[in-house]
C-alpha positions in Angstrom: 125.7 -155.8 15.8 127.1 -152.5 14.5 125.1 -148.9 14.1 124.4 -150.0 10.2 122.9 -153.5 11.1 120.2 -151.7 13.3 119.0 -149.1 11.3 118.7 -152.0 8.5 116.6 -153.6 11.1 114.6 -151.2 12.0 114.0 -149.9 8.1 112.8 -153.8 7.7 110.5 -153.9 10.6 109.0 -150.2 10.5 109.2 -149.7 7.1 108.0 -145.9 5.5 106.1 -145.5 2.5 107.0 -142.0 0.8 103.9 -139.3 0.6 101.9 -138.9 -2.9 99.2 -136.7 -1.9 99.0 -133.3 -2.5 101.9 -131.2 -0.3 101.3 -129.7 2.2 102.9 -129.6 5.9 99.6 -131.0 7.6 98.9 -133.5 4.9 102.6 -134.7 5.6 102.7 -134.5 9.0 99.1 -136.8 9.3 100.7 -139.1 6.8 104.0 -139.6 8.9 101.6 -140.1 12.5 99.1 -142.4 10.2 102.4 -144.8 9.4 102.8 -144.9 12.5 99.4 -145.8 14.2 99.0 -149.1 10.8 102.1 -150.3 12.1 101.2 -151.3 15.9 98.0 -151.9 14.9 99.0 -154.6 12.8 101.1 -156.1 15.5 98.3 -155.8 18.1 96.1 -157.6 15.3 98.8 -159.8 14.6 99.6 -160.9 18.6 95.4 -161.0 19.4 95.3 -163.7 16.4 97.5 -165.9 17.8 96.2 -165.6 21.1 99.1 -163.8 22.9 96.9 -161.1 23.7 92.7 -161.0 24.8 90.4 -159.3 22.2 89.5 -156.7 24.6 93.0 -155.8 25.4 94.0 -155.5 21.2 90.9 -153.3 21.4 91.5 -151.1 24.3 95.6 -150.7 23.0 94.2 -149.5 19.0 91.4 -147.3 20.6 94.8 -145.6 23.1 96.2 -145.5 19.7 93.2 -144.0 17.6 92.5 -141.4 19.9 96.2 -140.0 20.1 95.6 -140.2 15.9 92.7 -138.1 16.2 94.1 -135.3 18.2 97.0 -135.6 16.3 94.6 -135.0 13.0 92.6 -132.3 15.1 95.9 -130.2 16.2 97.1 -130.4 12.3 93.7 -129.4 11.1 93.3 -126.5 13.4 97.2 -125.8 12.0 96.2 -125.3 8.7 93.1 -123.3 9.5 95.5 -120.9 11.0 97.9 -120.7 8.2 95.2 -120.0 5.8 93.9 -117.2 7.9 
């Protein structure tokens, strides 16, 4: 498999939507770390509902996930509150 058959790969698997909202870095930032927090959470929901993986475990691994999403929102938030000082 050469270099271009992976990134096609990976564009399939992880795919990234482009940001509408209004512009600005934060809002784009959040966007980019939100992609990536729906995408394992899918696959978590996805493995749980075909029993690969307990309940409790797909809940504890989205929580791990939520919480690095919230700091991530908190550090972009405090960011902006900075730049509009």
């Amino acid at each position: 498999m050469d270099h271009y058959d992976e990134i096609d790969k990976n564009n399939f698997i992880y795919q990234r939507y482009r940001y509408l909202g209004k512009y600005t870095p934060q809002n784009f930032l959040f966007n980019a770390n939100l992609q990536e927090f729906s995408q394992p959470v899918s696959y978590l929901c996805n493995l749980q509902t075909i029993g690969k993986i307990s309940s409790q475990e797909c809940y504890e691994e989205i929580e791990s996930l939520w919480q690095k999403l919230t700091l991530s929102f908190q550090a972009l938030k405090n960011d902006d509150k900075d730049v509009t000082e």
